[in-house]
C-alpha positions, 0 to 999 in steps of 0.5 A: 500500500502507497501510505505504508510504502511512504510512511515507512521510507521504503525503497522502489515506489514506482508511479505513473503520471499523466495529464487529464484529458481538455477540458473543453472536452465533452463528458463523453469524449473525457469518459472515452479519454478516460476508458483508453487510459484505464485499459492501457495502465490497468495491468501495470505494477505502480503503487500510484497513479500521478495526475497533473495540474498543468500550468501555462509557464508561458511567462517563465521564458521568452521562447516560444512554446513548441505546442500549444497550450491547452488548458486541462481538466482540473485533476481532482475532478478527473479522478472523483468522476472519470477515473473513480472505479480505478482503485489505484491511489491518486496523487493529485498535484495542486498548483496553489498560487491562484487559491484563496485561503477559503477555497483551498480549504474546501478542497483540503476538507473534502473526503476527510475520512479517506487517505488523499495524496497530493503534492503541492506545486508553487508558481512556475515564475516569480513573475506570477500574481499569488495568492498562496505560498507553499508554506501557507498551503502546507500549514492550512493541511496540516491543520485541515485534514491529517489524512492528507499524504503531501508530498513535493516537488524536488529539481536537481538541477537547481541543485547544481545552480543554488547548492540548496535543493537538499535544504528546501527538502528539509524544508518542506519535510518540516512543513509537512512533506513526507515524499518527493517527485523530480522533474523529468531526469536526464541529468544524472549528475545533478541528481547524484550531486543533490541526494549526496548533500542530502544524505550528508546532510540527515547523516549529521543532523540525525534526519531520517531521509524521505522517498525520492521518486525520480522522474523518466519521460521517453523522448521520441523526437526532436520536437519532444526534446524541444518541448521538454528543454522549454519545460526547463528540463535539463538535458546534458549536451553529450546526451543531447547530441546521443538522441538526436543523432541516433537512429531510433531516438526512442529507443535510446532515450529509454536506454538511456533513462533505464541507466541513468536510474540503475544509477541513481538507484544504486546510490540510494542503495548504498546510501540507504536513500529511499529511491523510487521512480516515476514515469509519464510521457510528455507527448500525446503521441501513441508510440511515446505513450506506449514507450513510457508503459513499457518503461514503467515494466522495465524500471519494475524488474531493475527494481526487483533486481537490485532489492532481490525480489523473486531472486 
């Protein structure tokens, strides 16, 4: 069980993540949507089913967005009225800049007698109006509903840049968060760099350390890998110039991203930091789609290799 895995720190969390469906969809359309997505991700191994809020971040660059922007349905309803038969738990993100403190407290009170998951996600630029912070959303749960699993958002790559990321997962630890999830990860270094300060750093201060989920996002093309580099992920010049110069970019972005997690989980092994996986497809395409389930097979067998599972 997800709550039992995260409460007791436990190593190779797998999760699955996906956007919902447009919400100038009709309801018959998102209950299609909906049906498709069940029957392909039903059979899969995953401790949790991640849905996003997706926000414009039209303003945390001056590049132009390679695929336009489409506002989505919001995630809490996807899952209480499409996805409601599929038992799997669902993490819900909530990005909570645009809250008043009197909606957001609907929200956290709504089904106060079920276990909930969610992972609260701040502004994607400093240029956006709030109305929340983080620290307020994680205080406001805390008092409002206790069954409530927050987790937060982690980005190594920030690491390589402030040296701080291990001190903001201590942070919102404190505020509340008792797991976390990265941005998509191709750069294996700056994840290393952040979990060593993060394991140094609980070894000295007698913190015990949280599951990390890092996350995994096939690339099929180079108009993804735009697309992915707009999003602000991190993508190693040596990696970028192995993908585009391949002759199945697909393909070897999977190699590569089932590497760079053996790695990342076998420093957490070492370290005794909780290591897990998330996987998800930024592109809408049927072949990238169907190249992060299969991944999501392969992290769960690089999982119970190194755990010894079924050994």
């Amino acid at each position: 069980m997800l709550k039992d895995k995260i409460l007791n720190r436990q190593a190779g969390i797998i999760t699955y993540g996906m956007t919902p469906p447009k919400s100038s969809h009709s309801t018959e359309k998102i209950a299609e949507i909906a049906d498709k997505q069940y029957e392909r991700l039903k059979d899969l191994d995953i401790d949790g089913l991640i849905l996003y809020d997706v926000q414009d971040e039209a303003d945390r660059t001056d590049e132009e967005r390679p695929f336009p922007y489409l506002e989505a349905l919001d995630p809490t309803v996807y899952s209480k009225t499409y996805l409601n038969y599929w038992k799997v738990p669902k993490i819900i993100y909530r990005v909570v800049g645009h809250n008043s403190a009197e909606s957001f407290a609907e929200w956290l009170k709504q089904d106060a007698e079920e276990d909930r998951y969610s992972v609260f996600v701040g502004t994607s630029s400093s240029k956006q109006q709030t109305t929340m912070k983080l620290p307020e959303a994680y205080e406001l749960s805390g008092k409002l509903n206790d069954r409530l699993m927050l987790g937060g958002v982690v980005i190594p790559e920030r690491h390589m840049k402030k040296n701080d990321e291990h001190l903001r997962i201590k942070d919102k630890v404190d505020g509340g968060c008792k797991f976390f999830i990265s941005q998509a990860t191709y750069n294996v270094e700056a994840s290393k760099n952040m979990l060593s300060d993060y394991y140094y750093y609980c070894q000295e201060n007698g913190i015990e350390m949280v599951p990390i989920l890092f996350n995994l996002a096939p690339c099929g093309s180079q108009k993804t890998l735009e697309f992915m580099k707009w999003l602000g992920i991190s993508i190693p010049k040596w990696l970028e110039n192995e993908l585009l110069k391949s002759t199945d970019i697909l393909d070897k972005s999977v190699t590569l991203s089932l590497k760079i997690f053996e790695e990342l989980f076998e420093f957490g092994i070492e370290k005794g930091i909780p290591i897990g996986c998330s996987i998800e497809s930024v592109s809408t395409r049927k072949v990238e789609i169907e190249a992060s389930v299969q991944l999501v097979k392969d992290i769960k067998k690089v999982i119970d290799r190194k755990l010894g599972v079924n050994a």
